[in-house]
N, CA, C and O atoms as a GROMACS GRO file, in nm:
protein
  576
    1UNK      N    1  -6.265   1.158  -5.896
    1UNK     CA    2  -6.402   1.124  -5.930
    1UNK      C    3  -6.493   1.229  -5.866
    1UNK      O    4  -6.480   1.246  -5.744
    2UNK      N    5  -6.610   1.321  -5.953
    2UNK     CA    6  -6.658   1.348  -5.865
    2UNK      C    7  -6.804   1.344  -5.909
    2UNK      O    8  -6.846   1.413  -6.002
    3UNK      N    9  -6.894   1.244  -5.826
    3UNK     CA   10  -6.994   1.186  -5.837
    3UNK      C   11  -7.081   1.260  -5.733
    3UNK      O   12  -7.032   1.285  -5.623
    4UNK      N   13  -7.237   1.307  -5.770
    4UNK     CA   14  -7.302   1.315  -5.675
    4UNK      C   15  -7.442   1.291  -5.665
    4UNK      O   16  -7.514   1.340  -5.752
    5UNK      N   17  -7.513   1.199  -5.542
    5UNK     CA   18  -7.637   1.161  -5.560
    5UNK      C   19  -7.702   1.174  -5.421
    5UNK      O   20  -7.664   1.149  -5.306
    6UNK      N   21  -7.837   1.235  -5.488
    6UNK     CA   22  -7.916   1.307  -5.343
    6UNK      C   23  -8.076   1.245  -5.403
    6UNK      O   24  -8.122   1.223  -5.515
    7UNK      N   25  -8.122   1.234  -5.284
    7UNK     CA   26  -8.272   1.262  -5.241
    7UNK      C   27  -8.317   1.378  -5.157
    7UNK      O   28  -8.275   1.406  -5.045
    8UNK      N   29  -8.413   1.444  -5.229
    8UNK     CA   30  -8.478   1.510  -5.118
    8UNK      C   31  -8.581   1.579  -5.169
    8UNK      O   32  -8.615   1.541  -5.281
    9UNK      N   33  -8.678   1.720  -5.098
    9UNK     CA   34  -8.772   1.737  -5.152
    9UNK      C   35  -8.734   1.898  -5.215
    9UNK      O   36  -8.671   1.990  -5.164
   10UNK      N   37  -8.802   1.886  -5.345
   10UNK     CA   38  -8.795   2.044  -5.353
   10UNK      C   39  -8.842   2.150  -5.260
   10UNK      O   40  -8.940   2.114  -5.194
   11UNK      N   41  -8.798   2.273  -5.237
   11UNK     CA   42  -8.796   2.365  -5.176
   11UNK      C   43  -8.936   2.507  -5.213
   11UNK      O   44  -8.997   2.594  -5.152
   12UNK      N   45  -8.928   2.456  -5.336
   12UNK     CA   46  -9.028   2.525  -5.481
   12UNK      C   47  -9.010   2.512  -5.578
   12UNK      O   48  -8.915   2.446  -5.621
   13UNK      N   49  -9.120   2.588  -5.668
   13UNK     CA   50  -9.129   2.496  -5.804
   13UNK      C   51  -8.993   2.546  -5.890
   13UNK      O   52  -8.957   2.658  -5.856
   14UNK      N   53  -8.946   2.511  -5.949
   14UNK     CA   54  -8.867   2.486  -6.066
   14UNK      C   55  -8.830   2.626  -6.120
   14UNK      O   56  -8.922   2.708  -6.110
   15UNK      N   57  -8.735   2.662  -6.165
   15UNK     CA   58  -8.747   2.844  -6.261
   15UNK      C   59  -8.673   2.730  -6.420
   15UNK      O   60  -8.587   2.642  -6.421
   16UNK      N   61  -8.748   2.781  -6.516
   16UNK     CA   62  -8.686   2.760  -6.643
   16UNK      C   63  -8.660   2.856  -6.689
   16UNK      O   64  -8.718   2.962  -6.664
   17UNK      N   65  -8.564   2.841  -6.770
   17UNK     CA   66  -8.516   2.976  -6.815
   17UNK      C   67  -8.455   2.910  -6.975
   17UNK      O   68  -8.457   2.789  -6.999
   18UNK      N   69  -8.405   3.013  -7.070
   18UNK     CA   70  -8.343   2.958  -7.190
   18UNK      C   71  -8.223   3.041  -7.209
   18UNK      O   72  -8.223   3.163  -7.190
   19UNK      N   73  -8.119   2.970  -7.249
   19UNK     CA   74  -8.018   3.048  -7.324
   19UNK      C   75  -8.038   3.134  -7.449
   19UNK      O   76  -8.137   3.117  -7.521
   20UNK      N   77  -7.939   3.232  -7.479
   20UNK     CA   78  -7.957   3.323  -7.638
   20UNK      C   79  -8.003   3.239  -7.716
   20UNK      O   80  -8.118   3.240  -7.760
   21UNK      N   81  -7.907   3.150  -7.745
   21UNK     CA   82  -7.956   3.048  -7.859
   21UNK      C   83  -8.060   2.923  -7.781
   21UNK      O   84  -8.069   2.815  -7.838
   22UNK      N   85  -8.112   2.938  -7.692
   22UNK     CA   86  -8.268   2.867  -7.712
   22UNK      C   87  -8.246   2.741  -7.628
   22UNK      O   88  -8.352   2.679  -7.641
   23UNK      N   89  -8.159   2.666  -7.544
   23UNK     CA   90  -8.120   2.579  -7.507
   23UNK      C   91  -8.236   2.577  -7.271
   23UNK      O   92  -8.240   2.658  -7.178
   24UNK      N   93  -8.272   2.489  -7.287
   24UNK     CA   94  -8.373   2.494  -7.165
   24UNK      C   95  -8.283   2.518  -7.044
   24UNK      O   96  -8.180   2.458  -7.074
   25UNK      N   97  -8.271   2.553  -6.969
   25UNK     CA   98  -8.189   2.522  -6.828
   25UNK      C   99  -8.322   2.532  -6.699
   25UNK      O  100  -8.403   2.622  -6.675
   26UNK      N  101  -8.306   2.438  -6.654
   26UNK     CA  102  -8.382   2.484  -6.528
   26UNK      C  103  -8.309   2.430  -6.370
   26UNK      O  104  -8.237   2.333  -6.345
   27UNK      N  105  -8.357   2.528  -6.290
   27UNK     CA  106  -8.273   2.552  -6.134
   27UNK      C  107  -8.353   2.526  -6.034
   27UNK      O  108  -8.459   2.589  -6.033
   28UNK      N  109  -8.329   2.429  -5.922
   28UNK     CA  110  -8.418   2.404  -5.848
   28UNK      C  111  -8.316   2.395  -5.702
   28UNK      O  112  -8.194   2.406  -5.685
   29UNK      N  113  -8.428   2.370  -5.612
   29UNK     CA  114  -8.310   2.369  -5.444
   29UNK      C  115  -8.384   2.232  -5.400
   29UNK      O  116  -8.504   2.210  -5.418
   30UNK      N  117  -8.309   2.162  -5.352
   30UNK     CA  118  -8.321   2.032  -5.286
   30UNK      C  119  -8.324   2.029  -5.174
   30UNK      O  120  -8.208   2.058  -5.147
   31UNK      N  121  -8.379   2.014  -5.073
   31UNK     CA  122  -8.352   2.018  -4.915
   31UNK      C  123  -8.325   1.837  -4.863
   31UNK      O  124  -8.423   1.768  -4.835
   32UNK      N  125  -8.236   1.801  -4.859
   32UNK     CA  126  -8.195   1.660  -4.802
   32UNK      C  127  -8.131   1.655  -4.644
   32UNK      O  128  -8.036   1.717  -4.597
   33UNK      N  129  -8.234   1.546  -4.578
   33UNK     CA  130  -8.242   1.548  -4.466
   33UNK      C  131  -8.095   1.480  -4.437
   33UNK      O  132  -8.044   1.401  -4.516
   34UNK      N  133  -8.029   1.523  -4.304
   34UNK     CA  134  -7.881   1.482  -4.271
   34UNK      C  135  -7.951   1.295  -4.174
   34UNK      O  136  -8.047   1.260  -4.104
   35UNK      N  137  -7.895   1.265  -4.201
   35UNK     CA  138  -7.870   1.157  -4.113
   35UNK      C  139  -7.877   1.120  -3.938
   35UNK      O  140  -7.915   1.021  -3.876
   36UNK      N  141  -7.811   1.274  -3.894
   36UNK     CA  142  -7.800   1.236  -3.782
   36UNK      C  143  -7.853   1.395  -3.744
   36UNK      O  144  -7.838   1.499  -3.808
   37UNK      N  145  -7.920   1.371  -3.615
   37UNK     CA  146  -7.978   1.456  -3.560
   37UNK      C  147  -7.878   1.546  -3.457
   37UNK      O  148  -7.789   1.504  -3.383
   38UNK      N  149  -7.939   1.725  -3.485
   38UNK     CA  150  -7.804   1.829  -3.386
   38UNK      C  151  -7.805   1.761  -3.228
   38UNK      O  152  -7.817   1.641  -3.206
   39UNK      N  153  -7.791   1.855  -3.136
   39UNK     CA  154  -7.757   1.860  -3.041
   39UNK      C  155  -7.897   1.892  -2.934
   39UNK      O  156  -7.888   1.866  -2.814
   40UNK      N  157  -7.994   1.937  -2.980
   40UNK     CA  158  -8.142   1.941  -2.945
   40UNK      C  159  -8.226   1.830  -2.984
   40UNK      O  160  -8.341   1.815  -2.944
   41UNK      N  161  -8.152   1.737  -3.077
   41UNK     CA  162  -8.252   1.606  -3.131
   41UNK      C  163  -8.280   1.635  -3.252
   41UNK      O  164  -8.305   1.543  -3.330
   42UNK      N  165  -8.283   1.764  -3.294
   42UNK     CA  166  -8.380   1.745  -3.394
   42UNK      C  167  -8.286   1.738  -3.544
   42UNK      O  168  -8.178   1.794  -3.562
   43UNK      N  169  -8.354   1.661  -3.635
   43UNK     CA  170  -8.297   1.639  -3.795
   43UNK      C  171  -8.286   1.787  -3.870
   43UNK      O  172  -8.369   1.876  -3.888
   44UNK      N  173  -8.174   1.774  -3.898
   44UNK     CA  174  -8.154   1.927  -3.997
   44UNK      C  175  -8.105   1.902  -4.185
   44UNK      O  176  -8.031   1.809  -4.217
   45UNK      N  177  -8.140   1.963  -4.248
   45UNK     CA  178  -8.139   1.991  -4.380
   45UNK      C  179  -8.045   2.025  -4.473
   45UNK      O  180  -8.014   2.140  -4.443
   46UNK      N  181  -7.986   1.993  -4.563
   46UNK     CA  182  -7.893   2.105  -4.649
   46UNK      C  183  -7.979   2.117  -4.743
   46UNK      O  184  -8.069   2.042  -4.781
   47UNK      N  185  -7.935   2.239  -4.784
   47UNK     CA  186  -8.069   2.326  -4.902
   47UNK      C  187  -7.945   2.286  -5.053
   47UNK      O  188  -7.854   2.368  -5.059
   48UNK      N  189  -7.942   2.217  -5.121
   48UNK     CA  190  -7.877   2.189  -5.259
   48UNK      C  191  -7.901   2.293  -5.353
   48UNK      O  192  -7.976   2.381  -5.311
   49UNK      N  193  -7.860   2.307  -5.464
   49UNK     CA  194  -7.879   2.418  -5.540
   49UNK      C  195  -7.869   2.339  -5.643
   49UNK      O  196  -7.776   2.264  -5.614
   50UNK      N  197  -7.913   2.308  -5.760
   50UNK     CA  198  -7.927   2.195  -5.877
   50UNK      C  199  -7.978   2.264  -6.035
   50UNK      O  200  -8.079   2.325  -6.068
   51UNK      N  201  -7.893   2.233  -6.088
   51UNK     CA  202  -7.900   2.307  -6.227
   51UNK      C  203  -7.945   2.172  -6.343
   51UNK      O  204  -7.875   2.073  -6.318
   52UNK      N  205  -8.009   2.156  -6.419
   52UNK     CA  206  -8.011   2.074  -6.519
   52UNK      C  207  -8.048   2.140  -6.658
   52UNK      O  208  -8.108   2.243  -6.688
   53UNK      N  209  -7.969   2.007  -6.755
   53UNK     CA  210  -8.003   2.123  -6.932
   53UNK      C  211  -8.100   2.018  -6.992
   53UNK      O  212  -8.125   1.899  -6.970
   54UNK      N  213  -8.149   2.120  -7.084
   54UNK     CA  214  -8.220   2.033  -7.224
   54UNK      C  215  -8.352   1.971  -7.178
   54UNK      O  216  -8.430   2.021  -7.097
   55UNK      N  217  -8.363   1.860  -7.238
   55UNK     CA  218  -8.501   1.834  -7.265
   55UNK      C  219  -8.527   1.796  -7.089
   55UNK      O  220  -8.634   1.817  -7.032
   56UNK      N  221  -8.434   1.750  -7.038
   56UNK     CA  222  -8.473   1.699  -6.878
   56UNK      C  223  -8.516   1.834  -6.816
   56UNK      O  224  -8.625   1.838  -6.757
   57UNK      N  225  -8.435   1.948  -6.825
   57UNK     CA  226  -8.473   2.038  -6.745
   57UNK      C  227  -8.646   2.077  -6.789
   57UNK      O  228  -8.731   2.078  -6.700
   58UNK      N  229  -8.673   2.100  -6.903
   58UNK     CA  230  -8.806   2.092  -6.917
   58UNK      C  231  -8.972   2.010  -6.839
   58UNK      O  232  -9.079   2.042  -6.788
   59UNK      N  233  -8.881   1.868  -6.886
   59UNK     CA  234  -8.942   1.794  -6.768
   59UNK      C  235  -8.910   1.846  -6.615
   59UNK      O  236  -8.989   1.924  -6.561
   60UNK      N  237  -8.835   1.816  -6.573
   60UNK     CA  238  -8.840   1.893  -6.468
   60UNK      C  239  -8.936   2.023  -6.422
   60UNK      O  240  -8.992   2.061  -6.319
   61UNK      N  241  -8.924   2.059  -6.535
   61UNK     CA  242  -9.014   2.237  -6.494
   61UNK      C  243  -9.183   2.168  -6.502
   61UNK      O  244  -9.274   2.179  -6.420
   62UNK      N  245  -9.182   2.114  -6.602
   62UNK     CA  246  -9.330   2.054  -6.625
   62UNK      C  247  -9.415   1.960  -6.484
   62UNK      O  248  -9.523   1.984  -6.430
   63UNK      N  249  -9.325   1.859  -6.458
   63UNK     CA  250  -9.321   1.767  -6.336
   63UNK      C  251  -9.342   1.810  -6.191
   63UNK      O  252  -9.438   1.790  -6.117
   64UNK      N  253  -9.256   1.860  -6.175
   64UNK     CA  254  -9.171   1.863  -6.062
   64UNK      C  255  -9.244   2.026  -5.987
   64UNK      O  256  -9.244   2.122  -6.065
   65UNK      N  257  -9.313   2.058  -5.814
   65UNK     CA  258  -9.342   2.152  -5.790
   65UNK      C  259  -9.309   2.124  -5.652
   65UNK      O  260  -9.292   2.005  -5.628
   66UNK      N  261  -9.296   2.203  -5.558
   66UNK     CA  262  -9.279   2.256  -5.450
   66UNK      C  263  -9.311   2.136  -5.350
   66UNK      O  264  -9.432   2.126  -5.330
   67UNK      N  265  -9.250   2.065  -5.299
   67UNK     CA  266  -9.279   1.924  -5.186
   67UNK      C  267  -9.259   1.816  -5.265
   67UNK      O  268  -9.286   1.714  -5.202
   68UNK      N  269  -9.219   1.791  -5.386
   68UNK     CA  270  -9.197   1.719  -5.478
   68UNK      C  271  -9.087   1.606  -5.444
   68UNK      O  272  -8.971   1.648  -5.440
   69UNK      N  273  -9.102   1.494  -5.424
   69UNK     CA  274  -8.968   1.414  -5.387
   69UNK      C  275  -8.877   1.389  -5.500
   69UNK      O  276  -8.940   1.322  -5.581
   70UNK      N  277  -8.749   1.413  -5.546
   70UNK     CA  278  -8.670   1.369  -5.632
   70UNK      C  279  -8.529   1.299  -5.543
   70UNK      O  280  -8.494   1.306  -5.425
   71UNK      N  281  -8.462   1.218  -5.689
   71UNK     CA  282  -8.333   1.186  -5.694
   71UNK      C  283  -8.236   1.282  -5.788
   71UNK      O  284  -8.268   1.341  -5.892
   72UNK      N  285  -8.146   1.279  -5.742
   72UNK     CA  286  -8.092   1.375  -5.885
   72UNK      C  287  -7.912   1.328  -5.860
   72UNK      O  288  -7.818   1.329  -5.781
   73UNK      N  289  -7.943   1.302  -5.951
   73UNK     CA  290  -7.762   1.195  -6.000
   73UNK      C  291  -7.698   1.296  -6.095
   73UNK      O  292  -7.752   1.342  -6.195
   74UNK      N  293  -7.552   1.328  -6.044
   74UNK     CA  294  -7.494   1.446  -6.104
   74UNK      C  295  -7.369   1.469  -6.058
   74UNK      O  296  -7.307   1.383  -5.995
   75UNK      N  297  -7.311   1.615  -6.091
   75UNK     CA  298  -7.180   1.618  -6.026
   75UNK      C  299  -7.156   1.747  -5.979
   75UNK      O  300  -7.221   1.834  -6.038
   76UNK      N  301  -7.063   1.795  -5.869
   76UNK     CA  302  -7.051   1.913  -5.800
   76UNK      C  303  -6.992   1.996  -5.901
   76UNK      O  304  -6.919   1.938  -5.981
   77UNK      N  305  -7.010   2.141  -5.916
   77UNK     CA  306  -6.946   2.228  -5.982
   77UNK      C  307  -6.934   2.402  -5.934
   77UNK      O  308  -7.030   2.477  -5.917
   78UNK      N  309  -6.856   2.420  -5.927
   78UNK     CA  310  -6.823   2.560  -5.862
   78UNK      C  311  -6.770   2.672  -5.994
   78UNK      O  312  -6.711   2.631  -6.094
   79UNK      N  313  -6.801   2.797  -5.973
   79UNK     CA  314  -6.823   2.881  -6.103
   79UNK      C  315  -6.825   3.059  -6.008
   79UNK      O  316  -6.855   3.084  -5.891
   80UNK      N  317  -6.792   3.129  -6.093
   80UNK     CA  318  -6.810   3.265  -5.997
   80UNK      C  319  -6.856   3.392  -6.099
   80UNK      O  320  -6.825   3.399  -6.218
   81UNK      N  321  -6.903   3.448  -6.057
   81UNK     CA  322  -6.911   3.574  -6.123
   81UNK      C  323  -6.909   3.699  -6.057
   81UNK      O  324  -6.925   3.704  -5.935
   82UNK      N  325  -6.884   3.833  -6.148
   82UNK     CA  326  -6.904   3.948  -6.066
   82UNK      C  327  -7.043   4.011  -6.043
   82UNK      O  328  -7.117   4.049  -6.134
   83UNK      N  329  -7.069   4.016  -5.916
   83UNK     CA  330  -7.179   4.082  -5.870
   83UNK      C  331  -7.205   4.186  -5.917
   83UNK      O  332  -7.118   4.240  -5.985
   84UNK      N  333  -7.378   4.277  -5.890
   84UNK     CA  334  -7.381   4.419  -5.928
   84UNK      C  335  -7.320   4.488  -5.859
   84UNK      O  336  -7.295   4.605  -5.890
   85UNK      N  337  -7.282   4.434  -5.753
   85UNK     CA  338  -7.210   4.545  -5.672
   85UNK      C  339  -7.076   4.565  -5.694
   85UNK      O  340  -7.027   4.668  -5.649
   86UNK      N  341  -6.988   4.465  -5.773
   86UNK     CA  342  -6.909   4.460  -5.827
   86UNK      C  343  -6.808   4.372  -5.746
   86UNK      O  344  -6.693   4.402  -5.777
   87UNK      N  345  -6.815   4.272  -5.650
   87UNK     CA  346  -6.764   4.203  -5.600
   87UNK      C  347  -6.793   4.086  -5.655
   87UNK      O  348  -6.899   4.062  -5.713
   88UNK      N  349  -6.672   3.983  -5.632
   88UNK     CA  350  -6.710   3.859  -5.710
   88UNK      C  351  -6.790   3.731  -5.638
   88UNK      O  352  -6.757   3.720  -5.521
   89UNK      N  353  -6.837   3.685  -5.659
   89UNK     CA  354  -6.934   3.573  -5.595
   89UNK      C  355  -6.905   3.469  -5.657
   89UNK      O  356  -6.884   3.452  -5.777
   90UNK      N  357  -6.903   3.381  -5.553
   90UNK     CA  358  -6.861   3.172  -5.594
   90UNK      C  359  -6.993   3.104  -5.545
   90UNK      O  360  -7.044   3.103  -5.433
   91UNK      N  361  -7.036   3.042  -5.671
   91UNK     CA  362  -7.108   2.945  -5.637
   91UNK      C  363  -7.096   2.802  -5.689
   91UNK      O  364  -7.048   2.756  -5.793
   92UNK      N  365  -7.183   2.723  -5.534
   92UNK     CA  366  -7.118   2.576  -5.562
   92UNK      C  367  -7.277   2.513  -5.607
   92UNK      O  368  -7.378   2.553  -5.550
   93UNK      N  369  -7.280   2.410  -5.717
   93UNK     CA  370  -7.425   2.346  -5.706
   93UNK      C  371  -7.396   2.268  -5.765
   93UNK      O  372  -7.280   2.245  -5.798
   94UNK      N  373  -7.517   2.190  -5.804
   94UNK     CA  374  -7.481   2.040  -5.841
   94UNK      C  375  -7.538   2.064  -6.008
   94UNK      O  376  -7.639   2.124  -6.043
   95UNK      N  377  -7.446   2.002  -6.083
   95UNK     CA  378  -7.464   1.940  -6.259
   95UNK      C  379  -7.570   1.856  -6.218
   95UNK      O  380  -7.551   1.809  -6.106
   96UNK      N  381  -7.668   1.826  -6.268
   96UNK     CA  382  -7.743   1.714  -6.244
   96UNK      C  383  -7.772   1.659  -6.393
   96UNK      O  384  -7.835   1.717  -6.481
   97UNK      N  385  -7.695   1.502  -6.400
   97UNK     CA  386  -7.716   1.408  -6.522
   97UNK      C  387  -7.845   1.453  -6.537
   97UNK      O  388  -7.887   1.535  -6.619
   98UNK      N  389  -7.922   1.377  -6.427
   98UNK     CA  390  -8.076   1.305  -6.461
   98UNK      C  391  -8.142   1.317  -6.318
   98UNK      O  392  -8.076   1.321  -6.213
   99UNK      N  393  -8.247   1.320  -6.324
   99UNK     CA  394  -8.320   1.340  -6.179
   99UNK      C  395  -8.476   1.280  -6.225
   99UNK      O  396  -8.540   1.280  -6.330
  100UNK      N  397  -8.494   1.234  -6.102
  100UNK     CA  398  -8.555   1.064  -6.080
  100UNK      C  399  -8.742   1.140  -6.013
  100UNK      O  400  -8.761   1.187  -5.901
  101UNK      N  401  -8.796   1.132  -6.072
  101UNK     CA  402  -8.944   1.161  -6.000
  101UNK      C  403  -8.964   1.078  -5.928
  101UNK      O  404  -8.988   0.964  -5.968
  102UNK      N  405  -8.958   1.117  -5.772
  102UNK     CA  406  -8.981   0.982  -5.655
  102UNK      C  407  -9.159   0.987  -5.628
  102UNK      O  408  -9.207   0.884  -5.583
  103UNK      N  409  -9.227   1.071  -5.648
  103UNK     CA  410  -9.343   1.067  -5.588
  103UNK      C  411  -9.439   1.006  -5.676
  103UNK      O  412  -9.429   1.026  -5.797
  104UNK      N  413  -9.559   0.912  -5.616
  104UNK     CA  414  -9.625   0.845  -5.725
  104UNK      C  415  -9.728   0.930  -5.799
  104UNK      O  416  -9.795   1.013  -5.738
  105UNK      N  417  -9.739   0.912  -5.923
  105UNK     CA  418  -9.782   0.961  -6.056
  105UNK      C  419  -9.870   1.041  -6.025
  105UNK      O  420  -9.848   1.139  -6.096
  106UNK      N  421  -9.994   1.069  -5.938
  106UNK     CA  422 -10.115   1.165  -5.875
  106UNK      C  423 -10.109   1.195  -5.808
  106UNK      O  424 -10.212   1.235  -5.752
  107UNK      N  425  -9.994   1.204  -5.751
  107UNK     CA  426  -9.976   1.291  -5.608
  107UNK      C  427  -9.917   1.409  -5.620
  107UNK      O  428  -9.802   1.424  -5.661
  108UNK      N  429 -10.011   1.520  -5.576
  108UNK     CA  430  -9.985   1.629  -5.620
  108UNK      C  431  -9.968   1.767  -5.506
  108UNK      O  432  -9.986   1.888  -5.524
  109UNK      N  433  -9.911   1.661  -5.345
  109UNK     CA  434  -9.847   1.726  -5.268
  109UNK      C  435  -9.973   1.840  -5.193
  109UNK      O  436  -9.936   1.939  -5.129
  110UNK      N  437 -10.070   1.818  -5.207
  110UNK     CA  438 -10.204   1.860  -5.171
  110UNK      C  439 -10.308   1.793  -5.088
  110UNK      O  440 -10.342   1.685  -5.136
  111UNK      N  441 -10.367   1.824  -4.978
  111UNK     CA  442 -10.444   1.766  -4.869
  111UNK      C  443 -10.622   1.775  -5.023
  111UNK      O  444 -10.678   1.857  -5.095
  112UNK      N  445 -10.629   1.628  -4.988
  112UNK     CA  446 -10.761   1.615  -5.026
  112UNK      C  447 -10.861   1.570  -4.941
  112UNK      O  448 -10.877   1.458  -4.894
  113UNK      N  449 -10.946   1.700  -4.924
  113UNK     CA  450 -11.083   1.699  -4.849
  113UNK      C  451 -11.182   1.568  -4.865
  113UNK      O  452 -11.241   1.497  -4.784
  114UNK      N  453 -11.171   1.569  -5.011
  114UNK     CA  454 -11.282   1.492  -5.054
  114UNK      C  455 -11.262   1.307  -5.045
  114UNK      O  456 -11.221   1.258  -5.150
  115UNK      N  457 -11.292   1.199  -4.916
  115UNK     CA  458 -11.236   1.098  -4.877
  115UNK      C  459 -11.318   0.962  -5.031
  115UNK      O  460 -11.284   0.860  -5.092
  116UNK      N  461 -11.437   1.059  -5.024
  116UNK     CA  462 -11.489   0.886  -5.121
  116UNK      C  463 -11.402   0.931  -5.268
  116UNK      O  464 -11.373   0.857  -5.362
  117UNK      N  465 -11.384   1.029  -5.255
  117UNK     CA  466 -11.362   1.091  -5.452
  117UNK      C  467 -11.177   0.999  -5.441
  117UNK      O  468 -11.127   0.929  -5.529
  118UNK      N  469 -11.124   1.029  -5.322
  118UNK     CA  470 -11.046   0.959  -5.291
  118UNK      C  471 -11.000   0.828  -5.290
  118UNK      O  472 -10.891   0.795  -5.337
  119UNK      N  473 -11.096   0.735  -5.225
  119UNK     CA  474 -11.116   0.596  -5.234
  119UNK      C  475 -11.131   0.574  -5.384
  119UNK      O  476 -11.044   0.531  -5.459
  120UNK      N  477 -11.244   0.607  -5.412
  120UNK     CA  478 -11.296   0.539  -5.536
  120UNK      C  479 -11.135   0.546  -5.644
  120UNK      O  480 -11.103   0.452  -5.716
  121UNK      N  481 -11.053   0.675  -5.632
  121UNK     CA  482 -10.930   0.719  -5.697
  121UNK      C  483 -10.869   0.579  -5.684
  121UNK      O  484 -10.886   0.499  -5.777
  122UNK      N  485 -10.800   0.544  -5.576
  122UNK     CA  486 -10.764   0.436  -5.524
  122UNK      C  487 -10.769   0.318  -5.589
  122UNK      O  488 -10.686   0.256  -5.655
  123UNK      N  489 -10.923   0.292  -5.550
  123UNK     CA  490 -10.973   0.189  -5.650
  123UNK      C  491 -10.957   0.158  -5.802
  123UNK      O  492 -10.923   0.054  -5.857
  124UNK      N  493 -10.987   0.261  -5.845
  124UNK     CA  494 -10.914   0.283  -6.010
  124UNK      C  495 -10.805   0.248  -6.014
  124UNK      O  496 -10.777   0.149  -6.082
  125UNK      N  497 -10.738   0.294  -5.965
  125UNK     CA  498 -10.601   0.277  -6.000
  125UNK      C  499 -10.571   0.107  -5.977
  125UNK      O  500 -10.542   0.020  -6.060
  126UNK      N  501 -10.586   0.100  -5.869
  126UNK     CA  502 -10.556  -0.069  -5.796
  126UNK      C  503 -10.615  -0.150  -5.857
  126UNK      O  504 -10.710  -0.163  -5.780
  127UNK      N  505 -10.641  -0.239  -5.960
  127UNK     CA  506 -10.766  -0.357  -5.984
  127UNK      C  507 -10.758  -0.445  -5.863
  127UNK      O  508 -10.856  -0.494  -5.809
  128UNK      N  509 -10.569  -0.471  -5.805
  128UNK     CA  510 -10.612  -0.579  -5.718
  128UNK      C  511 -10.699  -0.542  -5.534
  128UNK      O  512 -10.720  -0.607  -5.432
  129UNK      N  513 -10.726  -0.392  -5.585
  129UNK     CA  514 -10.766  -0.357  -5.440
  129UNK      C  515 -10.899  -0.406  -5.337
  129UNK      O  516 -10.981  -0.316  -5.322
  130UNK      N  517 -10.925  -0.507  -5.282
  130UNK     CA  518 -11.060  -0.542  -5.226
  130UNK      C  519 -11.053  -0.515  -5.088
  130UNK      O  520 -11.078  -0.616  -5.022
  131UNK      N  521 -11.032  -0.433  -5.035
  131UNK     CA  522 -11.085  -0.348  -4.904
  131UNK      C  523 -11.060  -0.495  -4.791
  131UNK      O  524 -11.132  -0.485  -4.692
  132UNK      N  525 -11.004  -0.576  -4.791
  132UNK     CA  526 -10.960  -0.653  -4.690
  132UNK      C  527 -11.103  -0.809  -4.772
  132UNK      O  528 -11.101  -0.919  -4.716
  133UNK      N  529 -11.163  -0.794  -4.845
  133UNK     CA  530 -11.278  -0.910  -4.857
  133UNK      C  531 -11.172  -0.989  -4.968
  133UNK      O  532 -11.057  -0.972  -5.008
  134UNK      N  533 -11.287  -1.089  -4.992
  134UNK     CA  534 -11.217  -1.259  -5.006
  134UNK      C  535 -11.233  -1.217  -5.148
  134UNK      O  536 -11.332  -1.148  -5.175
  135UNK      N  537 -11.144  -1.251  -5.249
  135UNK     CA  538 -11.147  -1.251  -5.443
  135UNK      C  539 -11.157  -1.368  -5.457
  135UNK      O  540 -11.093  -1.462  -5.413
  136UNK      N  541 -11.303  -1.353  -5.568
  136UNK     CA  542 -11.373  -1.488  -5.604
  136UNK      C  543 -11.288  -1.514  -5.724
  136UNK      O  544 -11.286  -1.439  -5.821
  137UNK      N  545 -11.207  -1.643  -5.710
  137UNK     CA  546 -11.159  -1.670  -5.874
  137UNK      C  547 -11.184  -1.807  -5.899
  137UNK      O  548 -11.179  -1.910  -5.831
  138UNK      N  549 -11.211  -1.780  -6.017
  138UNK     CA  550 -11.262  -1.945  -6.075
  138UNK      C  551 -11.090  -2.016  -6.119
  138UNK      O  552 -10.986  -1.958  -6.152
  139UNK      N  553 -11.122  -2.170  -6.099
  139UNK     CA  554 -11.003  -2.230  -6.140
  139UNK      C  555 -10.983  -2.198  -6.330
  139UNK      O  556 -10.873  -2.210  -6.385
  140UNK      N  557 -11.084  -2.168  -6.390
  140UNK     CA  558 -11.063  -2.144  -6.509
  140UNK      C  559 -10.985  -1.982  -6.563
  140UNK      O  560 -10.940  -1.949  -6.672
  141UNK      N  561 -10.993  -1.923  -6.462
  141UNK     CA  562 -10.919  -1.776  -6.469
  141UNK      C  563 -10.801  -1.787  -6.477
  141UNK      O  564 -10.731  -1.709  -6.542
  142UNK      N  565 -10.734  -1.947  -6.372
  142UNK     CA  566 -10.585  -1.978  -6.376
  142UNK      C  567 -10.476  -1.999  -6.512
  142UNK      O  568 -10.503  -2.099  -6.578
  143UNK      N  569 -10.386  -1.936  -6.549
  143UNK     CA  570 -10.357  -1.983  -6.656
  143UNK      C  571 -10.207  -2.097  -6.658
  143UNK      O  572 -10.092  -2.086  -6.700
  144UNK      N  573 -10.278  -2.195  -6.593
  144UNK     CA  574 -10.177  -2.268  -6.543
  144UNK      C  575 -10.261  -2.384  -6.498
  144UNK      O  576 -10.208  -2.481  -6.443
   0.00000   0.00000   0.00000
């Protein structure tokens, strides 16, 4: 079996690219945090290497930019070719089925200055949002 499923954040944005005959591929690097921390304390990374085809990779390229949180459900695959230098090179990365947009819909991985343009954002979005105050509802609103 060989199954593989990661979280983590992209590294940068996306490269799309197309085959002769026209088919999408796009390549991205995953950085997923290890579990357990080195020998100094601190949490360390593996950098993934992630290939996806067709209409997903598109999305992907469209979606998906640099601090971007994904899932990406797929499988390991190893492949080699000859270098320009003329030595051969192996590389290992992941098939990816499908990959999962973790970050919510307007977040666009960017510090926003602006706090009311912010709130009010918030607010839009939320109907049930009332800043900690009491929601007046009539028993006739109940539909029950």
């Amino acid at each position: 079996m060989n199954r593989v499923v990661l979280v983590g954040r992209l590294t940068k944005d996306p490269e799309l690219r197309y085959t002769p005959n026209g088919v999408p591929v796009a390549t991205f690097t995953l950085a997923v945090n290890r579990t357990f921390a080195n020998q100094q304390g601190e949490k360390e990374a593996d950098f993934i290497n992630c290939v996806i085809w067709r209409k997903p990779a598109e999305n992907v390229a469209n979606f998906l930019k640099k601090g971007a949180q994904a899932g990406v459900d797929g499988r390991i695959q190893t492949r080699s070719y000859e270098g320009q230098d003329g030595k051969r090179v192996y590389v290992t990365e992941v098939q990816a089925e499908s990959v999962q947009f973790l970050d919510k819909k307007n977040d666009n991985h960017q510090p926003n200055n602006n706090q009311s343009s912010n709130q009010q954002n918030k607010q839009q979005r939320d109907p049930f949002a009332n800043d900690g105050q009491q929601i007046d509802i009539d028993d006739s609103d109940l539909p029950f």
